[in-house]
N, C-alpha and C positions, 0 to 999 in steps of 0.2 A: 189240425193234425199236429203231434208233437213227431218233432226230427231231431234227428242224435246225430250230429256230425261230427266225426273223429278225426284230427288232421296232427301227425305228427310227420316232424321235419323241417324246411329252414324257413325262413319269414317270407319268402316265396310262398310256398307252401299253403301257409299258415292264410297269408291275405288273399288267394285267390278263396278260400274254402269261408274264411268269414267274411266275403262279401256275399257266400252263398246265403250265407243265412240270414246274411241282414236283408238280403232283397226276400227270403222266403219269411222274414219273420214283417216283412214292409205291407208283403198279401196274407200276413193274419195268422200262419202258423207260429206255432210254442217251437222255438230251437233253442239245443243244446249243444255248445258248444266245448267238446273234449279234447285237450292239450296241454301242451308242457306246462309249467308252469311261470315259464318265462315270458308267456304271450297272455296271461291272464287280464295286464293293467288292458293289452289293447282288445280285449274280445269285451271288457264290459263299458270299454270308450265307444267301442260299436253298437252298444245296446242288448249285448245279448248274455242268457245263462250261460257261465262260466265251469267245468267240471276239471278238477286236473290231472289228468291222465299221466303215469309215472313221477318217478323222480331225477331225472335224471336234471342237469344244468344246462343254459348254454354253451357254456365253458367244454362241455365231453358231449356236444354235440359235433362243436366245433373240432373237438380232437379226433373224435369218428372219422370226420371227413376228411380233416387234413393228413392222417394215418391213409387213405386210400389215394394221397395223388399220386402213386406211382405204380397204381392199378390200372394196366392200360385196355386191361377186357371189360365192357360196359358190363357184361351181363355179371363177370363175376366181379365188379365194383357193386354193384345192384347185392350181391347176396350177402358179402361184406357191411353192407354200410344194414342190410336186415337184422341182422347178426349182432352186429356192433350196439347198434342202437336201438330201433321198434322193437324189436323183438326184446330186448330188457323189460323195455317201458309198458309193454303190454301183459307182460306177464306181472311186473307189480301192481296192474289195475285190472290184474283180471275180474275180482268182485266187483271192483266199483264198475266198470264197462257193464257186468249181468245184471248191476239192478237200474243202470241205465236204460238197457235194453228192455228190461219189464216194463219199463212206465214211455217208454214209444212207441209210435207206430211206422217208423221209417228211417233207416238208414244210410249213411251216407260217409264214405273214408276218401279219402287221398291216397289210400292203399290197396284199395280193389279188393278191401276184405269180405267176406259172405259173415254174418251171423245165425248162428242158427235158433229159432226159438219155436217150440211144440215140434218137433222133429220136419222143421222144415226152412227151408232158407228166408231169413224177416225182410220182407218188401225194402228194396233200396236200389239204389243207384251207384256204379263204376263210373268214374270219369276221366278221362282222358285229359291230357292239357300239356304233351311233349312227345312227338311225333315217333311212331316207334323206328325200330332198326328195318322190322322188314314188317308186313302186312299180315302175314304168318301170327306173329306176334300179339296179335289182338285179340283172338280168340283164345289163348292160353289159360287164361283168369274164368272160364267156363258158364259166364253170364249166361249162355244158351241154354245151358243145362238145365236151371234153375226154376223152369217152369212159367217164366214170364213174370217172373217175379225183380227182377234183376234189370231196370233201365239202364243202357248205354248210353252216356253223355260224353257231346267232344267238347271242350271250353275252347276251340281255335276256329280259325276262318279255312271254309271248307274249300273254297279255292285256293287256297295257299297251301293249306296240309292233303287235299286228294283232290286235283284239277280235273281227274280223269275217273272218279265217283268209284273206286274199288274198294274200299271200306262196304260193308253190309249193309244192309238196309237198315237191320238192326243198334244202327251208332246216329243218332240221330244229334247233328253238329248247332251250338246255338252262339258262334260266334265266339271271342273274347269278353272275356267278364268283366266288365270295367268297376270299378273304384270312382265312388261319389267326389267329385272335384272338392279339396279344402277351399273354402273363400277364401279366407283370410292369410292365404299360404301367397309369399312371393319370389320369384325367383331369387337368388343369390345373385350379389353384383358379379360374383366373378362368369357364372354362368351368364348373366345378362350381358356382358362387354363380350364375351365369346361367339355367341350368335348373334350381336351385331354387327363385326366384325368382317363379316363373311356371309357365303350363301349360305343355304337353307341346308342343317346338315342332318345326316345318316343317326339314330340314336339306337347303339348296342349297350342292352343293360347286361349286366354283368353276372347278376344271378348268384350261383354261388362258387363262379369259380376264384373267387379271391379265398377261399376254404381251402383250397389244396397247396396253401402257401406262396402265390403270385401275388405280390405286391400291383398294385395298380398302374404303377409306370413301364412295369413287364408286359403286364395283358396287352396296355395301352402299344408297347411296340410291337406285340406279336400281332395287334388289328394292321397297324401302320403296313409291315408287309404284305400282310396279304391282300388291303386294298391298292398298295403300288403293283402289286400282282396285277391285278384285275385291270387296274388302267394301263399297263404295257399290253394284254390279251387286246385290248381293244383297239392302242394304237396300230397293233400290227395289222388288226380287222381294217381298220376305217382310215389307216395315215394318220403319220405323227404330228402332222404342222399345229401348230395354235391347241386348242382348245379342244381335247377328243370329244369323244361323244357321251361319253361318265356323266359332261358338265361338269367336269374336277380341276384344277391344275392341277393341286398338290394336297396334302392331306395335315390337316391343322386336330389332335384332341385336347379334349379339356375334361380332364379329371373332377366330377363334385363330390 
């Protein structure tokens, strides 16, 4: 089976969608994978066909997003950064996307697109992989409609994102996608003397909030409070003396 996956947006984004393919091109499908142009060197380090969907840059990807951090409504930061950016970049590949689409037979976006091909929606997949605001929310994107044509993927751990199994039957959850460990990758010393230093710590990656113009040693003290938050909640639970129940004293980061 040849698959088209189309992933635009930030290197998040981008390496959750090309481990899809590496793992579906691992069982013997043809994938193709469509994006910026700025993720070209690592989608064919990954082994796989490369297509580059718009033109846009890092550079005014980057300015997209840092233009919205002072968009404090999710939904309408969401139509903003549509607006701003995919929606450019798809519109200047709209050919090249149609004659992609002609020579697949399976679909698959980061953006919960429908294609339509012989007046009818072309077999593919929605995926999930960032928990929505309310549950409502899920069936928005109209996967049901589509005839059964339209698989619902969650890429997260379904005890952590629905403990209590209220998601549809129709979202069928396959875990975190993992990323093939480099061999030859080693820690950094400054990381290595940081975890040795200490227990066993908490790791918040960061994602893409350092886009909306937070420097790292900002983020770093906005975690600092609200994990001293969390450990006075519990002193007041359990007594302050010694060593709460966190397992914390105090709270040590380390920027890489």
């Amino acid at each position: 089976m040849r698959v088209f996956i189309l992933t635009l947006g930030t290197r998040g984004d981008f390496e959750l969608f090309c481990t899809l393919g590496r793992e579906l091109r691992r069982r013997h499908h043809e994938v193709v994978l469509g994006t910026s142009a700025f993720y070209a060197q690592a989608t064919q380090a990954a082994g796989l066909e490369w297509s580059a969907i718009g033109d846009g840059t890092h550079g005014e990807l980057i300015a997209v997003l840092r233009s919205l951090s002072n968009t404090g409504d999710r939904l309408r930061r969401v139509h903003l950064y549509f607006a701003g950016w995919v929606r450019p970049q798809l519109q200047s590949a709209h050919e090249k996307i149609a004659l992609i689409r002609d020579r697949s037979d399976y679909f698959i976006s980061n953006l919960k697109l429908v294609i339509e091909r012989d007046g009818q929606a072309m077999p593919g997949a929605f995926v999930s992989y960032d928990p929505p605001d309310a549950i409502e929310n899920l069936t928005r994107f109209g996967s049901t409609t589509r005839g059964g044509r339209i698989l619902e993927l969650v890429a997260m751990n379904r005890q952590l994102v629905d403990p209590e199994a209220k998601w549809g039957p129709e979202f069928r959850f396959t875990g975190f996608w993992d990323t093939p460990v480099r061999e030859a990758w080693t820690l950094p010393p400054r990381l290595m003397s940081f975890l040795r230093e200490g227990p066993s710590p908490v790791v918040m990656t960061l994602g893409i909030v350092l886009s909306g113009g937070n420097s790292p040693r900002s983020v770093l003290h906005s975690w600092r409070k609200q994990i001293r938050s969390i450990q006075n909640t519990w002193k007041q639970a359990y007594g302050g003396g010694g060593r709460n129940r966190t397992g914390v004293h105090g709270f040590a980061g380390c920027c890489v």
